[in-house]
N, C-alpha and C positions, 0 to 999 in steps of 0.2 A: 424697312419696318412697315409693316400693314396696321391698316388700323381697325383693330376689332369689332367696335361700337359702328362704322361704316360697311364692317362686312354681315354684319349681323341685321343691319336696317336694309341691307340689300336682300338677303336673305330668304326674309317675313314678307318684301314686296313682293317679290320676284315667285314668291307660294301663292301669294292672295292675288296675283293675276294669272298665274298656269293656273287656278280654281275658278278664274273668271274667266279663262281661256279653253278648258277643257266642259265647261255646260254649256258654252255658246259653240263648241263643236258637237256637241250631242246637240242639242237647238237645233242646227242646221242639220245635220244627219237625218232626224226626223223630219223636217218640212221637207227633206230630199228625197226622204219613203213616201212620203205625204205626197208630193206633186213634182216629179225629178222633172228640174231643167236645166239648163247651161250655170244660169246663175246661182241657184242651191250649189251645185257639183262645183264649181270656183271658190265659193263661200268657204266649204269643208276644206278644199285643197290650201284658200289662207289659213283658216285655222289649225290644220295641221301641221302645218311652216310653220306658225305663230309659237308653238306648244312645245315644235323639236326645238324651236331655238332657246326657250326657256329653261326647257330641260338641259338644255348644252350650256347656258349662262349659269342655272343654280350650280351645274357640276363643277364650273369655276369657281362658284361662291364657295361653296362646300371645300372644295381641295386648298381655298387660301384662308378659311375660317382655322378646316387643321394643321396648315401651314403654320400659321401666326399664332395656333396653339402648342405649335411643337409636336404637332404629332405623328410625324408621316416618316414612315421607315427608308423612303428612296424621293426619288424628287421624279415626275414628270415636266417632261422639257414643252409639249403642248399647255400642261396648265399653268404652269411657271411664267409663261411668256405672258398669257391673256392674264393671270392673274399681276401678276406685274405694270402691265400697262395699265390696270381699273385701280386696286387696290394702294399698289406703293406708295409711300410718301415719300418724298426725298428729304436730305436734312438741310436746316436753314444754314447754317455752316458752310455748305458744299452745296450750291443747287444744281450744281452739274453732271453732280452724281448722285442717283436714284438710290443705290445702295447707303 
């Protein structure tokens, strides 16, 4: 059982820092036209990791949000896995088992 209220607060974070991740990759892009050096060009290259991995987290969010809403016609086996291991709760009953 996922739990909604945690996928949803994951969410809303995880938007309001790719928005806080994608102006400090413009930031940097420009001081990089401005004055390109080794450390500008590094800068952009973190932030651009920084941004894919967000993007690759929200799409976790997103796939166990409509997960735990019942909405998904087939099940992928990449997002099932990572969503599983963030999301699931186990039951107190059974901690042994996540399902």
């Amino acid at each position: 059982m996922y739990s909604l209220r945690q996928i949803q607060i994951c969410r809303w974070a995880g938007t309001a820092l790719a928005v806080v991740v994608l102006s400090a990759t413009f930031g940097r892009w420009n001081a990089f036209r401005a004055a390109p050096s080794p450390a500008t060009y590094l800068g952009i290259v973190a932030a651009l990791t920084a941004l894919i991995l967000m993007f690759g987290s929200l799409a976790v969010v997103v796939y166990a949000e409509e997960k735990a809403r019942g909405r998904l016609n087939r099940t992928r086996p990449f997002f099932d896995r990572w969503a599983d291991r963030f999301f699931l709760k186990s039951d107190p009953r059974n901690p042994h088992d996540p399902r």
